[in-house]
Every structure is written in structure tokens, then in C-alpha cells.
N, C-alpha and C positions, 0 to 999 in steps of 0.2 A: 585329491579330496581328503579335506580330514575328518576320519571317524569320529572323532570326540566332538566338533562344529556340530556334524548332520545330529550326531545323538542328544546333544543341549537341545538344540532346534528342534529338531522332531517331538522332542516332549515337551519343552514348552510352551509351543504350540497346538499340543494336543491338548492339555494341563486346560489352558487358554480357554480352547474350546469345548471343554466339557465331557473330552470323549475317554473312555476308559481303554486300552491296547487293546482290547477283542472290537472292541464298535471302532475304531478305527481303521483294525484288520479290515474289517467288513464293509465299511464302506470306502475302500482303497484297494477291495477284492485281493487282497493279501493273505496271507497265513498269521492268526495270533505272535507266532513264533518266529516271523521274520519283522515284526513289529519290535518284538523286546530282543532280539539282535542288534536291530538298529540303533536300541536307544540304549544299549548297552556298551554300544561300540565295536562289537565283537564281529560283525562283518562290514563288508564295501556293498556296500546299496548298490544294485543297477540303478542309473538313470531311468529309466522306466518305471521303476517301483517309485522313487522319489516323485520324482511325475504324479501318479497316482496318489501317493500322500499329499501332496501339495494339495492338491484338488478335494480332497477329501476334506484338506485341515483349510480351504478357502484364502492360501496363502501362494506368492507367486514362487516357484522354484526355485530361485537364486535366494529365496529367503534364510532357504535350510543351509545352508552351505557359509552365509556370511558370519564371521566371526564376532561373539560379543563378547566387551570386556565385562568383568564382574566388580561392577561399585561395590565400594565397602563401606564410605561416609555416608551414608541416605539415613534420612529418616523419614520413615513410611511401616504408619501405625493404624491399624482400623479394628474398629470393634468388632469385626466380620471377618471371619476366614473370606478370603481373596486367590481364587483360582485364578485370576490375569497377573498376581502381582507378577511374576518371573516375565510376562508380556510384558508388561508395563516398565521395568528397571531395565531390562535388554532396548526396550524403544527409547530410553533415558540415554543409557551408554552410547549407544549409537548419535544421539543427534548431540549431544553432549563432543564426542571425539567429530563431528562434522563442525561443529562448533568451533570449537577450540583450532582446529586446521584453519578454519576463515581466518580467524582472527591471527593468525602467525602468518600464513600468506600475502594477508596482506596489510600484516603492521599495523592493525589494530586494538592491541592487546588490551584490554582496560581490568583497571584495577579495583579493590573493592575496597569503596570509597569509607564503609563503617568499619573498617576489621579493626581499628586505631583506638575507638571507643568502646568497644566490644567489653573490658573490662570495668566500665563503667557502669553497665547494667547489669544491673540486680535482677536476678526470676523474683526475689523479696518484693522488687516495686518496680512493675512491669507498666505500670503507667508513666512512672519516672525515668525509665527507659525510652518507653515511645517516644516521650517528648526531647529527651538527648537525640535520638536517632530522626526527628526530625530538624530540630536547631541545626545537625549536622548536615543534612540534604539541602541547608537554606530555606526552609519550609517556614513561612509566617505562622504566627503564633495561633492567627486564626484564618489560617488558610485550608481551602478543603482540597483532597487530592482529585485533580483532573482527570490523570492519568496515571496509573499505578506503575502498569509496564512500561511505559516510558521513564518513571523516577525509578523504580527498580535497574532496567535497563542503566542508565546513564552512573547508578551508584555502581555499578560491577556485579552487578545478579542478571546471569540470564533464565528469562524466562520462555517456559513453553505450555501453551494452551494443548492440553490431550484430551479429545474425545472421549468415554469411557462410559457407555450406558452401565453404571454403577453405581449404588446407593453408599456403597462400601468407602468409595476414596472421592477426596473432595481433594487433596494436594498433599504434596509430598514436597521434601526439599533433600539438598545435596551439597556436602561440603567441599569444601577447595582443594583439599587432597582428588577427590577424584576429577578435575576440571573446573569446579563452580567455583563461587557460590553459586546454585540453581535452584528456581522454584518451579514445579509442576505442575499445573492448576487442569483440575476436570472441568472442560467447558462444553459436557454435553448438553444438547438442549433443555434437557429441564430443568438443569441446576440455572438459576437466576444471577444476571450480571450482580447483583449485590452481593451473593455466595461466593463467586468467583473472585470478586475485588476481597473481600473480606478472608477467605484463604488465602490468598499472596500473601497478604499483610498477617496472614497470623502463620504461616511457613516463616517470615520474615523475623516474626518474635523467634520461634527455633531459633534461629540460626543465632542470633544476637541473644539470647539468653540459655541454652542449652547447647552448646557447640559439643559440651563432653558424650552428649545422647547418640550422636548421628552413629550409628553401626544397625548396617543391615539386616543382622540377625534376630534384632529387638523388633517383633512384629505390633507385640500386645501395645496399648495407649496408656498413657501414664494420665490419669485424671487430671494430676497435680499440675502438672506443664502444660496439658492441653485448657486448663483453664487459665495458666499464667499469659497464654502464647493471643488465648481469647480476649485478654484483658489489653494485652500488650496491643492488638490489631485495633480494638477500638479506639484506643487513646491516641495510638498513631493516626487512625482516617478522622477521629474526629476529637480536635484537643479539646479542654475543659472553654480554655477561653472562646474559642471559636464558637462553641457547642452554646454557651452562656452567650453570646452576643445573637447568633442566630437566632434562639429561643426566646429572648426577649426582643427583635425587632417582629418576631410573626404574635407577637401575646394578643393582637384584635380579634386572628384568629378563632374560628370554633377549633376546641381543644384536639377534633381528631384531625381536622387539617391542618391543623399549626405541627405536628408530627409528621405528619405524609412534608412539607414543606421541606422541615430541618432535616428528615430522611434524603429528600433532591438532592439539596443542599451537598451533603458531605456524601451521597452514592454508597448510604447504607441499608440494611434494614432498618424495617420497624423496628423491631425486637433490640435492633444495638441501640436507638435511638430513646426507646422506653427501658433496656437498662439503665442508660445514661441516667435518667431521670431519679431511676430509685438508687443511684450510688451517689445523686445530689440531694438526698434524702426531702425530694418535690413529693414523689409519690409511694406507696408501698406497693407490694407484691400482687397484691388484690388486682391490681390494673389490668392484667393481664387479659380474662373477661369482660372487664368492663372497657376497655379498648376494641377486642372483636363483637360486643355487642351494638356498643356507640357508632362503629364503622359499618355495620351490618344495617343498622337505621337508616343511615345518613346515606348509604349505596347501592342500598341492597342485596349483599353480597356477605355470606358469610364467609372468614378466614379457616382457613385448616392449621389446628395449634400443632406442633411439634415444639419437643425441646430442642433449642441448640445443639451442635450446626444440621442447619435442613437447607431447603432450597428448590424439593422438589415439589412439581405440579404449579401454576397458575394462581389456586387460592392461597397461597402461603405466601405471596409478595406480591399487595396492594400498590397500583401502576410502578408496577417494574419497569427496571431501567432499559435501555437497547441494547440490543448484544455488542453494540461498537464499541462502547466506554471500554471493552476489555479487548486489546488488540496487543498482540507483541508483534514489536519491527524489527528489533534489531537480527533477530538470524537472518529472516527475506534479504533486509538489506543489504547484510552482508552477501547476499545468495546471488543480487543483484550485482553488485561490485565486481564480483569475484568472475561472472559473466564476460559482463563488459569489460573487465581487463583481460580476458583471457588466461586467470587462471583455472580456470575449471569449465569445463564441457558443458555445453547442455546439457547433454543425459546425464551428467553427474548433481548439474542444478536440479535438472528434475527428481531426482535420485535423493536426492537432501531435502526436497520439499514434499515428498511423496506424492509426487502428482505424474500423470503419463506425461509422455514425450509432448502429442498436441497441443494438449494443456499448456506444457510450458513455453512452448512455442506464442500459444494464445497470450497468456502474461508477458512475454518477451515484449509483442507487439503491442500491451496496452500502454508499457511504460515510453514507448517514444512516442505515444499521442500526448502526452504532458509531461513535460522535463523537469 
């Protein structure tokens, strides 16, 4: 056993969950004092004590014991102090080095397909960026994106959807030094598929416009790049031409559905689809109201304004998208390969997908009912 494993682990999972070393003592029927031992390092835990903490901290045993690397390229910045963050970068590392194993086992490697242009974009003109970084994916000039995770995936970014009942993080990304490029994306349920798509693509702007930012230790958000990166995601999901052809074939249109339309369209917000507007200097700021009123008429339903990025709750994104448009495949897949060739165990499949044994067993059997 190592000291130093059990002592990261037991506080960052304590951290995680809220509990201060005395409510933890306590609900682990431990001593205060064998608690900051633990996490000091300074003794060998009986298995039974551990036990008991596991239970306490709602995590499985083997949890405390497994070894995490510590990223150092991440960039992950929120305007909210973040008790999960040290959760969240430990469950990064991990599927990150599960990752990276698939793909060396089994001679998968793929490369990342922007790193070439990467000096060609400007943070100065993050829309002339987007559209480099599409011309480069082969993206038509006015083509809207289908699938994010899948163009991501296939340029050399993997990505991973993480659950996080959090207001705090909407996505995080991670440079090549530590395994990636990788984006992060919170797909808890009340963040909206349009949030979800709309931070890949603006993790994406990071990585292609601020490569010098990524160090873990910079928690605070830089205004300046989180609006370049803002700018960078629109123009990427939605180019000017595309945006201008869409917008004027819906012109018969009443003014609030012809927006709900060209929102379908390109799998945005509203909100990215009426800035659009006022950076085509169509409409001015004023809209803003007179959008959730017009839409309120016409639905009867009023919106919940937030400023940018939001996501949360139902009123804030008028017929939202389905949670499907946002799917990543390539870890499973590979998860699946590496199965069926027998390089790795069931329970190590199951083990990398975080699901029990049954479960995996159950998926096992779904995939030879359709080949």
C-alpha cells in the first residue's frame, strides 16, 4: 500500500464531498486524529478503517489505493471556487492514461490533425481562426456541424462527456504534453445539448489560440480569452456564409421562428444566433427583450435571461436540442476492440467505462445483436 496514494485519495475525496476531517471522522466512526494521519501520510491505514471511509466518502474501496497522475497542461478556470476540481482532474488522468493504453495496444494512435495551423491563428481574430480550423477539418463554408464529437474525435482531440451537478464548470481542456489534446465537457442533465456542443468548440478555441495558458495552477478566468475562445466557438459552429444563406432562405419567416430555425440549423443557442445578428450589425442590443417577449407571445412561455455561458434549467433554451447530438465514441470503441481482441478483461472494460461487471456483460451482449 502506498501512504501517499491512500492520503491524495482520501482527501480528495473528502474535498469532493463536502466533508471537513472531523464530519468525516464521524461519519466513518473513526478518531479526528486517525483521519489527518491518513491524509498526511504519517501511518498504514487498517483495511477496515479504509472500508469505513470509503463508505462514508460513497466511493468503492479500490478507489483510495489507485494511483493518479497529476496533469500539469489543463486548462480549467471557473468563476466559483470548485471543491470537485481535484475530483474532476484525478477522473481526467485516469481515463486520459486508459486512453492513451487503447490506443498503443492497439495501434491506433491518431494524430492531431490542427497542431500544423495552430500558428496561424490569431486570439486578435478568433473568427479568422475558426474559419482556418475549419477549411482544415474539410468543413464546407457553409456547413453546419452534425457532430462535434465525432469531428473532434477524428481531428485528434479526445473527448469525454463528465457528469458534474455544477454550475461552476461547463468544460475544461488538456494539452498534448499530458496525453491529449482533450476536451472535457459537463453533460449533466440540466446543462442543454446546445451548452454542451458550444463548450467543446469553445475548449477548442483554447487549445488553438491559447496553448501558452494551459498550467493547472491558473484557476481564475481570464475575461479576455474566455470571450476570444466565445467568439472563436461561434464562428466555428456557425460561419458567416452559412449563417447569411440560412438566414435569408427562412426570411418568410415570423422574425422569432426564422431564429429558432437557423438556431436547428447549426445546434446553437438562441443567444449565439442573435449575437450573430448584432455582429452583422441586423439588429442592436435592445433585442435581447424584445426577443423573450416576442417569443413569450407567440408560446407562451417566458425565457430565463442569463448572461453567457448558462444552460441551466428548461426556460433558458426554447425547443432544445436531444441529448443524442452530443455523443462521444471513440473511447467505447476503442473499449469495444480491445474486448473482442482480447487485449483487456472484461472487468478491466468494465473498469474504464465505469460501469459494474453486469452491466458490461449486458453491453457485451447488445453489440452482437447488430454488427
Amino acid at each position: 500500500m502506498d501512504f501517499l496514494d491512500v492520503a491524495r485519495n482520501v482527501r480528495r475525496n473528502r474535498i469532493a464531498k463536502g466533508f471537513s476531517q472531523r464530519k468525516l471522522a464521524g461519519s466513518a466512526g473513526i478518531s479526528e486524529l486517525s483521519v489527518k494521519n491518513i491524509e498526511s501520510a504519517k501511518v498504514e491505514a487498517r483495511i477496515k478503517t479504509l472500508q469505513s471511509i470509503a463508505k462514508a466518502l460513497g466511493v468503492k474501496l479500490n478507489e483510495l489505493f489507485i494511483p493518479v497522475k497529476e496533469l500539469q497542461t489543463v486548462r480549467f478556470r471557473s468563476t466559483k471556487n470548485m471543491r470537485k476540481r481535484e475530483n474532476i482532474l484525478a477522473k481526467a488522468a485516469r481515463w486520459l492514461e486508459d486512453f492513451n493504453y487503447l490506443e498503443d495496444v492497439l495501434g491506433r494512435k491518431n494524430t492531431f490533425h490542427l497542431e500544423a495551423i495552430r500558428d496561424f491563428c490569431s486570439r486578435d481574430e478568433p473568427a479568422e481562426a475558426a474559419r482556418i480550423c475549419r477549411e482544415r477539418l474539410n468543413l464546407d463554408s457553409k456547413e453546419p456541424i452534425h457532430d462535434i464529437c465525432g469531428l473532434l474525435e477524428k481531428a485528434g482531440v479526445k473527448v469525454l462527456a463528465l457528469p458534474l451537478a455544477s454550475d461552476g464548470f461547463f468544460g475544461l481542456s488538456i494539452g498534448q504534453e499530458d496525453g491529449g489534446p482533450a476536451i472535457i465537457v459537463n453533460d449533466e442533465d440540466r446543462i442543454t445539448p446546445e451548452r454542451r456542443i458550444f463548450s467543446a468548440a469553445h475548449e477548442l478555441g483554447h487549445l488553438m489560440l491559447h496553448p501558452e495558458a494551459f498550467n493547472v495552477k491558473e484557476t481564475l478566468e481570464d475575461k479576455e480569452q474566455e470571450h476570444q475562445a466565445d467568439c472563436f466557438a461561434g464562428y466555428f459552429l456557425m460561419s458567416d456564409v452559412g449563417f447569411i444563406n440560412e438566414w435569408d432562405e427562412a426570411s418568410g419567416l415570423h422574425w422569432v421562428d426564422r431564429i429558432l430555425k437557423v438556431k436547428g440549423i447549426f445546434r446553437v443557442s438562441y443567444k449565439t444566433v442573435l449575437k450573430r445578428l448584432i455582429d452583422l450589425g441586423k439588429i442592436d442590443d435592445t433585442i435581447w427583450p424584445k426577443f423573450n417577449s416576442a417569443y413569450c407571445s407567440r408560446y407562451g412561455k417566458r425565457l430565463l435571461f442569463r448572461e453567457e455561458p448558462n444552460g441551466f434549467g428548461d426556460g433558458n433554451e426554447p425547443f432544445r436540442l436531444a441529448p443524442f447530438v452530443f455523443f462521444e465514441d471513440r473511447f467505447k470503441r476503442l473499449v469495444r476492440e480491445a474486448v473482442e481482441k482480447d487485449k483487456i478483461s472484461l472487468s478491466r472494460g468494465a473498469e474504464m467505462l465505469g460501469m459494474p461487471i453486469l452491466e458490461m456483460r449486458e453491453l457485451i451482449q447488445s453489440w452482437e445483436i447488430v454488427a
